[in-house]
DRENMISE-552077 format. One record per atom (N, C-alpha, C, O): x, y, z. Coordinates in steps of 0.001 Angstrom, whole numbers, padded with zeros to 6 digits, always signed. Atoms other than C-alpha are relative to their C-alpha. Example, Ala and Ser with C-alpha at 12.3 -4.5 7.8 and 13.67 -1.06 7.14 Angstrom:
! residues 2
+000890-001190+000000/+012300-004500+007800/+000900+001200+000000/+001936+001181+000665/-000820-001190-000060/+013670-001060+007140/-000770+001090+000730/-000261+002198+000899/
***
This chain:
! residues 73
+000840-001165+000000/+000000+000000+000000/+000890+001235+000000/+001811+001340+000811/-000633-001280+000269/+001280+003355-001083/-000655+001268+000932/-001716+001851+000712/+000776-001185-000987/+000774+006044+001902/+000522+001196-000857/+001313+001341-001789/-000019-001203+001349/+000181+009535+000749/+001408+001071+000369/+001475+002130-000256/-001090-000415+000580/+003942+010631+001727/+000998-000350-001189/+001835+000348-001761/-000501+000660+001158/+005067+008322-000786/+000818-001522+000348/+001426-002181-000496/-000270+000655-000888/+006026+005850+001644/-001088-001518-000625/-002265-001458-000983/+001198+000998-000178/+004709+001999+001252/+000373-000950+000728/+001583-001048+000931/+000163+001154-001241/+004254-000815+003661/-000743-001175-000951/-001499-000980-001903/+000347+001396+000773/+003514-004366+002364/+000345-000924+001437/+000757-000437+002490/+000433+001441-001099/+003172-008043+004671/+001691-000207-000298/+002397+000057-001271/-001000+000563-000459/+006116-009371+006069/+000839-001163-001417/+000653-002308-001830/-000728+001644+001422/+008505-011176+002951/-000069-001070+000726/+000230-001049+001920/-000186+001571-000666/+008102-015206+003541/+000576-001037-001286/+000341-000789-002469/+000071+001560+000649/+009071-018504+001881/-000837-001143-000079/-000651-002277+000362/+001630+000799-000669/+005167-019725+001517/-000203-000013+001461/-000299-000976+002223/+000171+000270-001583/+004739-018547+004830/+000747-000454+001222/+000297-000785+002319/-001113+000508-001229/+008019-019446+006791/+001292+000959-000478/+001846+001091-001570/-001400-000914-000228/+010850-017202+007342/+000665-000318-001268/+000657-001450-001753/-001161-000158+000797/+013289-016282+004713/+001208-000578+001119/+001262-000454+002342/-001144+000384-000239/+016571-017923+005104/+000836+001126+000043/+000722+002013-000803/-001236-001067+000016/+019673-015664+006251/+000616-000197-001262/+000776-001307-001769/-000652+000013+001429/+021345-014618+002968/-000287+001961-000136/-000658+002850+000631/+000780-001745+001059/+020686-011005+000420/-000529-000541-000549/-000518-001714-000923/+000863+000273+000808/+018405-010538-001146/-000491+001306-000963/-000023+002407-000674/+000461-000988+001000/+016576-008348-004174/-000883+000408+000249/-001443-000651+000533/+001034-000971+000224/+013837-006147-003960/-000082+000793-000917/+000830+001550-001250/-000098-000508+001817/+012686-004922-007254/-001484+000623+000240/-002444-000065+000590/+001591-000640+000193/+009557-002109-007470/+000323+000765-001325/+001162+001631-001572/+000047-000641+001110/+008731-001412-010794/-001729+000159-000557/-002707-000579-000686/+001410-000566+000388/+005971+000848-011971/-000146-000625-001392/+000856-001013-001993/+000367+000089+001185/+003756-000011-015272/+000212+000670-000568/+000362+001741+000021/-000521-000919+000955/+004715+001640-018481/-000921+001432+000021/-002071+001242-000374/+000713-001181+000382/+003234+004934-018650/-001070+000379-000529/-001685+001383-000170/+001273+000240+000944/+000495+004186-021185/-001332-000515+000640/-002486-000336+000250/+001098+000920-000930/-001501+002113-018606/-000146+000619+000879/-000996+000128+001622/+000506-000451-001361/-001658+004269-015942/-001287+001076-000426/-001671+001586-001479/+000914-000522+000516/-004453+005921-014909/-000419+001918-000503/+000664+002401-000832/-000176-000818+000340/-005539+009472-015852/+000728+000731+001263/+001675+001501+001101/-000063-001159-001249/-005188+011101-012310/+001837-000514+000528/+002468+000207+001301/-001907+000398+000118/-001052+009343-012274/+000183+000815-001612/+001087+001650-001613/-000737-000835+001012/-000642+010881-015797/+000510+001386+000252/+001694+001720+000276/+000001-001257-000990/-001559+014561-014302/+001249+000031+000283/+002036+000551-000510/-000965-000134-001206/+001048+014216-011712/+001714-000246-000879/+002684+000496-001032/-001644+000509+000554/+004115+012135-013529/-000113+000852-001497/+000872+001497-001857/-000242-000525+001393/+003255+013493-017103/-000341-001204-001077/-000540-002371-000741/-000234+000955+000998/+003119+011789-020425/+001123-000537-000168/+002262-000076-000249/-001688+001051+000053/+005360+008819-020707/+000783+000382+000894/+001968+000155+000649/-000653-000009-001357/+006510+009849-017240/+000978+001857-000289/+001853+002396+000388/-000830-001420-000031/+007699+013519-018624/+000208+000978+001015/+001109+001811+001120/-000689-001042-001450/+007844+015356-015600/+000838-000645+001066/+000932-000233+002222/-000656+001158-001113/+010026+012341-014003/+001457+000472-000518/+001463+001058-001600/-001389-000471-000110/+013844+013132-013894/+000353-001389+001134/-000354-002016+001923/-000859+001139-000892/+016426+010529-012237/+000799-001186+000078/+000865-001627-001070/-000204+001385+000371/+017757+007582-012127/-000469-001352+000050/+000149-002390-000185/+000759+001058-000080/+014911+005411-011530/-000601-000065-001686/-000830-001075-002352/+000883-000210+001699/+013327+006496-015171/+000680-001094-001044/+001561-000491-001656/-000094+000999+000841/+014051+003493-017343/-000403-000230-001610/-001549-000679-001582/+000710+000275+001070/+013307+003082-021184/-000421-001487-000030/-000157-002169+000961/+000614+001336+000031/+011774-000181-022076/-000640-000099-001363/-001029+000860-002029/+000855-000104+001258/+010213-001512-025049/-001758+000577-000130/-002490-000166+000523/+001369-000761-000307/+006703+000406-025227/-000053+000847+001112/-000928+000866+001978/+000493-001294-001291/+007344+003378-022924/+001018+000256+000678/+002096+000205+000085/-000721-000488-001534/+009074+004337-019832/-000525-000732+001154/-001737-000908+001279/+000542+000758-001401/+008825+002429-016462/+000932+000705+001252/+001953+001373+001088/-000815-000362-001459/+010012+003199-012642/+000705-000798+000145/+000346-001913-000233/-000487+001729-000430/+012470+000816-011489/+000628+000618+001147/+000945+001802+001268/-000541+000023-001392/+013787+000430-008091/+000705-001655+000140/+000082-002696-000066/-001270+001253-000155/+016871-002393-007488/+000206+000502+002076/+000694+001572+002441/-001075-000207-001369/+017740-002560-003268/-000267-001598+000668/-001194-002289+001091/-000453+001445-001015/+019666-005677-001843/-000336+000630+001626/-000139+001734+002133/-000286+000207-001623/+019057-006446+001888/+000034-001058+000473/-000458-002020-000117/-000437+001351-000283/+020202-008980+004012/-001325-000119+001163/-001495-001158+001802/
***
């Protein structure tokens, strides 16, 4: 769930319901291409994400996407 600082909270990561094993690991959040979102996210980010700047902004085949990469152990 996406709170409205921009902040999100999601359920505890598992392995079907039993603890992750000690190790790293990936966490990957990636937004839908630009084209699919809805009108009231266009507004805000722009067409094809044009008011987005950074290094999350990604090309892709059909559009622009968000991407987010962070290891944790």
């Amino acid at each position: 769930m996406v709170e409205e600082d921009g902040s999100f909270t999601t359920e505890q990561f598992s392995n079907h319901g039993t603890a992750l094993a000690y190790g790293t690991y990936l966490v990957e959040v990636i937004s839908g291409v630009a084209n699919i979102q809805p009108p009231e996210v266009k507004a805000i980010l722009g067409e094809n994400y044009g008011n987005v700047k950074g290094p999350l902004l990604k090309a892709v085949p059909g559009g622009r996407i968000l991407k987010l990469e962070k290891n944790f152990t």
